[in-house]
N, C-alpha and C positions, 0 to 999 in steps of 0.2 A: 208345360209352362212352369209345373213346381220345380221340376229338375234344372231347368234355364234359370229362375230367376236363383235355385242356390248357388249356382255356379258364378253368377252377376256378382251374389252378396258376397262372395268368397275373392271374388276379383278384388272386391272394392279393399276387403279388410288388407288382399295383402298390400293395396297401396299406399294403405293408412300406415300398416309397420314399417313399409320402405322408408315413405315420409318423415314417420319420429325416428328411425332408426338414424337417420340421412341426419335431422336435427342434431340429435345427441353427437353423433361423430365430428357435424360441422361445429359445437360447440366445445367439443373438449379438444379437438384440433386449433381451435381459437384459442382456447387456455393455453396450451403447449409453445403456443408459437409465442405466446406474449412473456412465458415464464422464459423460454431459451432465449429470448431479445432480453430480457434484463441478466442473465447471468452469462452476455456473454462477455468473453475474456477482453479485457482494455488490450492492444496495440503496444501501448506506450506506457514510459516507467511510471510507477508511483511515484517515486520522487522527486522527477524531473515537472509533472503535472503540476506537483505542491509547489516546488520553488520558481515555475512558469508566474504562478499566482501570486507568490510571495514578494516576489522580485518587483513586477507591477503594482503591488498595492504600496509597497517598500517608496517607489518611485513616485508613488502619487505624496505619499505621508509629508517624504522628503522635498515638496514643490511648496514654492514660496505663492503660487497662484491660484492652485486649487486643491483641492484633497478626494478620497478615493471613491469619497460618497457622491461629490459635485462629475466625476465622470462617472458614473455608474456601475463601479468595480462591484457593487453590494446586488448586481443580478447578475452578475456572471452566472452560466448553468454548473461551473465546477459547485458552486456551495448550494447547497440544499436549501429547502423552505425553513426547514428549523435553525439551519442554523445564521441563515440570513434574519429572522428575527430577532435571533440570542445576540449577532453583533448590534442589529440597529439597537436593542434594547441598550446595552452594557454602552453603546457608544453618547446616545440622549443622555444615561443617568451617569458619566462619568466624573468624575472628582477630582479635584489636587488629589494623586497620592495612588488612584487607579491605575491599572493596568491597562494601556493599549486593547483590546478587546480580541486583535488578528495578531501581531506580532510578539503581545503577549510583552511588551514592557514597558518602562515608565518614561523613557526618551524615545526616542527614533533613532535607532541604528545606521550607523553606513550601509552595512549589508547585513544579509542573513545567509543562514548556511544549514543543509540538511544531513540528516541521518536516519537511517530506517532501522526504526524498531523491527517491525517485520514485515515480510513482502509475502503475499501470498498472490494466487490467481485472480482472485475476484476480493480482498480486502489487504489491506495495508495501512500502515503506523509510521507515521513521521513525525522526527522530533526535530522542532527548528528554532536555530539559537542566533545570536548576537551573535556578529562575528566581527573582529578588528583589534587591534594590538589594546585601543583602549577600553575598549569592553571588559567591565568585569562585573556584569551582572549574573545573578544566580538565576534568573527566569528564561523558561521558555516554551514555546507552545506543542502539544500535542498534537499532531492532527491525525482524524481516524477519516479513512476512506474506505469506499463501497464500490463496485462497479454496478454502472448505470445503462443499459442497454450500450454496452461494449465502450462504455467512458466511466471515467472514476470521476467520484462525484465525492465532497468532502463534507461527512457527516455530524463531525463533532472537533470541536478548539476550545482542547482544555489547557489554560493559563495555568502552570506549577513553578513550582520552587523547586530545584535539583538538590537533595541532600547533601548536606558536607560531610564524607565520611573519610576512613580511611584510604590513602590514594592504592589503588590495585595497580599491578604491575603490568597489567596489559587492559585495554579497552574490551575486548570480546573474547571470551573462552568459553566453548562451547563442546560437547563430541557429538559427531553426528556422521551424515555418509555423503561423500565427495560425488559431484554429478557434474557433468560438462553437457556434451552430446545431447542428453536424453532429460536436459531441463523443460518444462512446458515454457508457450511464449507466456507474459511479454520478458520474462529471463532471455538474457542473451548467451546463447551456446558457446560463442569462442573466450566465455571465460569459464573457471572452475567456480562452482558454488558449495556450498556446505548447506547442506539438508539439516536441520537440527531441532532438538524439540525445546521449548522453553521450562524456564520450574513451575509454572504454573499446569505441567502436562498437555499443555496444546503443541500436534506436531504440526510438520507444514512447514513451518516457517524458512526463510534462505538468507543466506548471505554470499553475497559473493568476493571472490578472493584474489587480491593480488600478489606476484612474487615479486622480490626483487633479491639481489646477491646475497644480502642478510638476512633472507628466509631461511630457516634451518628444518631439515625434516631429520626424524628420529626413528631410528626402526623400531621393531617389535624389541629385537636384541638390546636397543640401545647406541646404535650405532648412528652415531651425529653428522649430518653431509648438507651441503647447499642444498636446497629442494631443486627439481628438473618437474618443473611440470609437465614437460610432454611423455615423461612417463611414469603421469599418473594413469589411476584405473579406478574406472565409473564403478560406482555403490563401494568404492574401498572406505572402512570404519577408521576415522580417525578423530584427533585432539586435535582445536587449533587456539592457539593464542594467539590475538593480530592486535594492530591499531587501526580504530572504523578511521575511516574519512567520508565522505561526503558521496564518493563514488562505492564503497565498500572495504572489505578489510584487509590490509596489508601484512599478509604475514609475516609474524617473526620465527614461529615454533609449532611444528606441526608432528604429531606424534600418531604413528601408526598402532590402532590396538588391534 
C-alpha cells in the first residue's frame, strides 16, 4: 500500500508541473503574440496614410457646412488617445492669432503637401506644409507616427516655425548606401533608395530617389556622366544631392565614395 500510494503522490506532482508548466508557456506565448501584432510592419506608406488624413480633414476645414469635428474626423483610429485630446484641447481654447491645431496654420490652405523626414519600418516623420503659389506662410506641422498592430497610427502634431536661414543649394545631402532589391516592405523595390544616417546618429532612416536626364553621377575619379540607374549596384557608398518632393528625392548629383 505504502509503495502504491508513492507512486499515486508522484503521479499527481507530475500533473501539477505539466499544469503550471503548460500555464507559464500559454502565457508567455500570449505575450509574444500581442508584442508581434503591435510591431508589425504597416503595408502602406507613411506618407501617403498622413496626407490620406490631411487631405480629409483639409476638406472638412475648407466646407462652408460643417467642420471635421461635426463629421467625426477627431476619432479617426489613424490619431491616438493623446493626441486626440491635445487637438480637442488646443481646438476649445483657440484664439484670434492661434494655430489651426492639425494643419498647423492661421488660415486654411487650399491644399497641403508632404515630406518625409524619415521613414523607417515601424516609425516615421512627416512634415506638412502650405502648398499654393499664394502661400507664404513659415508654419508647418510635424507629424510623428508609430505602427499599430500592422497600421500606423499618428502619435504626435507638433506646430513649428521653419527657420529662415541661409538658402542651401540642394534640399537633401546626405552619404549613405544605395538599396533597390533588398529594401524591406513597406519601401517599394522598383525604386533606388539611399540608406543614410542623420546628425543626430540615428541610422535606419531612407529616402528614396529619383533620376531624370539632369541627374549627374560622379565617379570615384571624378568623372562626371548622366546617371544610368540600371546600373547601379545594391549597398554601393555614395553622396547624393537632390531636390525632396513630395514623392522623394530628385537627384541632381550623386557621387561615388
Amino acid at each position: 500500500m505504502q509503495k502504491n500510494l508513492i507512486i499515486f503522490s508522484g503521479g499527481i506532482l507530475l500533473l501539477v508541473l505539466v499544469a503550471t508548466a503548460w500555464f507559464f508557456l500559454k502565457d508567455n506565448v500570449g505575450i509574444g503574440t500581442s508584442e508581434q501584432a503591435t510591431q508589425t510592419i504597416p503595408t502602406e506608406d507613411a506618407i501617403d496614410v498622413t496626407l490620406d488624413f490631411y487631405n480629409s480633414w483639409l476638406d472638412a476645414l475648407q466646407s462652408t457646412t460643417t467642420d471635421p469635428y461635426q463629421l467625426g474626423l477627431l476619432g479617426l483610429p489613424i490619431l491616438s488617445t493623446e493626441v486626440r485630446a491635445d487637438i480637442d484641447k488646443k481646438h476649445t481654447e483657440r484664439q484670434d492669432g492661434d494655430l489651426e491645431p492639425v494643419v498647423c496654420q492661421l488660415t486654411t490652405p487650399k491644399r497641403v503637401g508632404g515630406k518625409a523626414i524619415y521613414a523607417k519600418e515601424t516609425e516615421a516623420q512627416i512634415m506638412v506644409l502650405a502648398r499654393g503659389e499664394e502661400v507664404k506662410s513659415p508654419y508647418m506641422a510635424i507629424v510623428t507616427l508609430e505602427a499599430v498592430s500592422g497600421a500606423w497610427q499618428i502619435k504626435d502634431i507638433a506646430c513649428t516655425q521653419g527657420e529662415v536661414g541661409p538658402e542651401a543649394e540642394f534640399d537633401f545631402e546626405h552619404s549613405g548606401f544605395l538599396l533597390k532589391q533588398s529594401v524591406p516592405a513597406p519601401l517599394d523595390s522598383q525604386y533606388w533608395h539611399l540608406v543614410y544616417e542623420e546628425t543626430d546618429g540615428q541610422t535606419g532612416y531612407t529616402a528614396r530617389l529619383y533620376f531624370n536626364p539632369e541627374s549627374i553621377c560622379i565617379s570615384k575619379e571624378g568623372v562626371e556622366s548622366v546617371c544610368t540607374p540600371d546600373t547601379l549596384t545594391e549597398a554601393t557608398k555614395v553622396f547624393v544631392s537632390a531636390d525632396m518632393t513630395e514623392e522623394g528625392g530628385v537627384v541632381k548629383k550623386m557621387r561615388f565614395e
